[in-house]
N, C-alpha and C positions, 0 to 999 in steps of 0.2 A: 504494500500500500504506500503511495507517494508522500502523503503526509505525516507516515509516522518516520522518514529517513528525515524528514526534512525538520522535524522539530526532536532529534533527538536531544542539543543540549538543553534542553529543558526539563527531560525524565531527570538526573537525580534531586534535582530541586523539587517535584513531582514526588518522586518517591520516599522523601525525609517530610513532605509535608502528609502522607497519608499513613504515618507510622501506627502501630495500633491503639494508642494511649497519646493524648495529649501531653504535648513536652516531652513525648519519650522518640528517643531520634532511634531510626533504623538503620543499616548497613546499607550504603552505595549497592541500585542494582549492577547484576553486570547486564550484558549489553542484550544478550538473548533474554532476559527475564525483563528488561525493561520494555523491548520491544512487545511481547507480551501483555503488559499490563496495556499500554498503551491499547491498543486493540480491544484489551477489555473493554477499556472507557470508553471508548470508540462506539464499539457496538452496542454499550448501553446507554448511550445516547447521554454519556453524562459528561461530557465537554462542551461548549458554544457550537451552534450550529452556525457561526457565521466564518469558520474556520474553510477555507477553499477546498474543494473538493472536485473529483475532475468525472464526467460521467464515464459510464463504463466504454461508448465508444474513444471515447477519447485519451482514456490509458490505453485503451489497444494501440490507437494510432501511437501514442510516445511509447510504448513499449519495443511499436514494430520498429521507429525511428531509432531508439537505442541498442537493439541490436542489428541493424545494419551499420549503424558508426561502430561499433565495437569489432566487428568483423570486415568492414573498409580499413580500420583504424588496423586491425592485424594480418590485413593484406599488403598494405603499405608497408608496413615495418618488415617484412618478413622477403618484401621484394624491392627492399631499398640498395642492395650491393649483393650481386649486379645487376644492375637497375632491370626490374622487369616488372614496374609499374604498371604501363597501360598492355602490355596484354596479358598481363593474369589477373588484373581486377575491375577491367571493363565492368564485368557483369554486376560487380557488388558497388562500384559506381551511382550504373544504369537504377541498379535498386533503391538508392539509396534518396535519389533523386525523385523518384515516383510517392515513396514513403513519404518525401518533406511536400512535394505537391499534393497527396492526401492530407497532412495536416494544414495549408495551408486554401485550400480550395475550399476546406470547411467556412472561411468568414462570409458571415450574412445566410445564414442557414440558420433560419428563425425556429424549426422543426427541433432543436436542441437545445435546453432550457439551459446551456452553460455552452456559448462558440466555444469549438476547438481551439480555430487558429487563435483565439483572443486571449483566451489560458494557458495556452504551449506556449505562445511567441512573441507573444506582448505586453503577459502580466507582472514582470518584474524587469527591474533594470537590469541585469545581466542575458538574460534573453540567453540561454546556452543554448537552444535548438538551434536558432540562426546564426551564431552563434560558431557553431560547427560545421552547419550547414555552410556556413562562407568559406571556413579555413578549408573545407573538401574541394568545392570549386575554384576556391584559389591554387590552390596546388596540381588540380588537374589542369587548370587553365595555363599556370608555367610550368611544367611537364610536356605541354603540345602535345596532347595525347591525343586529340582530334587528326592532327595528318597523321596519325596511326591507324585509324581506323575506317569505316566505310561512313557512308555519311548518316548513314542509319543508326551508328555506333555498335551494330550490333556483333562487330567481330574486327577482326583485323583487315586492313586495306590486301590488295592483291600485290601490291607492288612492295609491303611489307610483311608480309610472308616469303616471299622472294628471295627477300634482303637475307631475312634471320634465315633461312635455307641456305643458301651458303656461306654467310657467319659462321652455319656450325657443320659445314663443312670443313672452312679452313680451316677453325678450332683440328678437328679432325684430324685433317692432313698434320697440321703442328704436332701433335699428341702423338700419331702413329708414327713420325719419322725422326723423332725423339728417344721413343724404345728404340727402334733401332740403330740408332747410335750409342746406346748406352756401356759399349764395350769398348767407345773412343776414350783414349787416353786423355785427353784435353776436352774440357766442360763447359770451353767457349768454344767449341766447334761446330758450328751450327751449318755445315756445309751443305749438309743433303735436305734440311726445313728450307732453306733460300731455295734451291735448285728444283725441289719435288713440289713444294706449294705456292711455288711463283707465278702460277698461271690461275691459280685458285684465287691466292690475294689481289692481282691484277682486277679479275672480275668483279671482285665485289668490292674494289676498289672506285673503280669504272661504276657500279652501280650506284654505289653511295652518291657519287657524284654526280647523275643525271639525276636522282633523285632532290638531288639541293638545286640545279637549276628547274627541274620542273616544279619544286615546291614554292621558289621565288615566283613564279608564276603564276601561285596558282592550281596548283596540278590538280591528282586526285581524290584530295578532301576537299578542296576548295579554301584549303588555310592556306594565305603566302604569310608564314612565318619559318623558326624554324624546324627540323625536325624532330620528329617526340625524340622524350630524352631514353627510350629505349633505343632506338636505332644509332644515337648520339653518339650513347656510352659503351655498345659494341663495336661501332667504329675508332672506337677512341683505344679499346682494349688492343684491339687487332693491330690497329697501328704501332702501340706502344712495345706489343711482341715483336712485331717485324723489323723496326729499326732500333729499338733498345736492347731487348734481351736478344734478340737472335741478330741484331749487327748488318741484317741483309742489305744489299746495296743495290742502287737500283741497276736493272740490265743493259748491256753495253749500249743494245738497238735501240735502248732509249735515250739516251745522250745525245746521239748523234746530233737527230735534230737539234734536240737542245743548245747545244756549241753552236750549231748552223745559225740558229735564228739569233743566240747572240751577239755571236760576232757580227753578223749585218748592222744590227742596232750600233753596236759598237764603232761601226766603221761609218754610219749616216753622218757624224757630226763633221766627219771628214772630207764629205764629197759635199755637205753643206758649206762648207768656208772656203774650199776652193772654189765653188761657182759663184760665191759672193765675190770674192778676188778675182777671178777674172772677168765678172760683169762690171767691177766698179775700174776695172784698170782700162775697158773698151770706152768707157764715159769719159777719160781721163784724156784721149787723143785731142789734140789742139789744130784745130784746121787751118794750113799756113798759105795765104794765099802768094801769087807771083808777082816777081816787083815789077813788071809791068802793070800788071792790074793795081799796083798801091798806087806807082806813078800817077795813072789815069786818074784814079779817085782824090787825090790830093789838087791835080790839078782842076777839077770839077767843081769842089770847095771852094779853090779861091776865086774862081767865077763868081759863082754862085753869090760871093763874099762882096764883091768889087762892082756887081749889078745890082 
């Protein structure tokens, strides 16, 4: 019953005033016997009836709402490292949401001689349904668990399933080409994970990445933010294997280009300064004309001068 958790410190002042004899004090109850008496009182109708009471639909709906937080609240913790928030607790999400919109659809439901919503969520200043209710969709909302899933929510998107498919693949590939090396004398020798799962990583390398330009976008959930922090933080794992503990470098055929396109860049500022130079050196010619033609002209002036 809600009211008796909510006014326990009051039982043993309660229980030293109904001792059996006047002026004779009794013994602190404990916690199960106070509860107890409370109940008694209760039921015999001998406390104020102006003490809040919630109708029986309406501890169902806070009841339902308390244990869907207690089971989001231990789906979370439990898939906090590594991270596998939104696809293992979508569903208890989904529910948990529908639960708070049954208690809160109840306002103006005149058919109920005490509103839900108005009891649950708005009778005292601390307000802990919504309370909770906020800090679940704040966290889902920075987690981006929406471009995780379909726009229904009701599963994971197609292009995230994809993703985590060969994630734990290359997981995989690591793990299996680890045993077998495990008879290598040297424990920084990661030769055969570079070489055997390089075409693994590449892929889901290359995935992650159209997945971040098409999410800028737009893409398949219709969120352009970024990606949930599941797909984030297995990217983040895989990378952190590939170039830190296992030292892998990247492959030759990739370079190439690489060097190609830099050095052109490199070399632009060069063909930039010499086209300036020799465009400003052609503006620079002095056109000289012949000393007949200065003669003529000289003598023209003083004409011109003397008329």
């Amino acid at each position: 019953m809600a009211p008796v958790r909510c006014l326990l410190p009051l039982l043993p002042a309660l229980a030293l005033a109904l001792g059996p004899a006047a002026g004779e004090l009794r013994r602190p109850l404990a916690l199960g016997e106070a509860e107890e008496l409370w109940e008694e009182l209760w039921d015999a109708e001998g406390l104020p009836g102006d003490l809040p009471e919630l109708e029986p639909e309406c501890r169902r709906l806070l009841a339902a709402f308390a244990e869907g937080s207690a089971t989001l609240t231990g789906c979370l913790g439990r898939r906090a490292r590594p991270v596998r928030l939104c696809q293992d607790c979508h569903r208890h999400y989904r529910r948990l949401l529908a639960q708070y919109g049954s208690i809160a659809r109840a306002i103006g439901n005149s058919s109920e001689s005490h509103n839900c919503a108005k009891s649950i969520l708005t009778s005292d200043r601390l307000q802990i349904v919504v309370t909770l209710s906020e800090f679940f969709n704040e966290t889902w909302e920075t987690a981006n668990c929406a471009n995780c899933l379909k726009n229904s929510s009701e599963g994971l998107s197609n292009s995230t399933v994809e993703f985590l498919d060969l994630f734990n693949k290359s997981l995989t590939c690591f793990e299996h080409n680890l045993q077998g090396q495990a008879i290598d004398l040297s424990p920084n020798n990661y030769t055969e994970v570079c070489k055997n799962c390089n075409e693994t990583y590449k892929m889901l390398n290359e995935l992650y990445n159209n997945l971040q330009r098409m999410n800028r976008q737009g893409g398949e959930s219709g969120h352009s933010a970024h990606l949930c922090i599941d797909v984030e933080d297995a990217m983040n794992i895989t990378r952190k294997l590939w170039s830190r503990t296992f030292n892998c470098s990247v492959p030759c055929s990739d370079t190439v280009p690489v060097i190609a396109v830099s050095s052109f860049i490199l070399f632009l500022p060069i063909v930039f300064y010499l086209s300036s130079f020799l465009h400003s050196k052609q503006k620079k010619r002095i056109l000289i004309l012949p000393k007949r033609i200065q003669s003529n002209a000289s003598l023209v002036n003083i004409q011109e001068k003397y008329s």
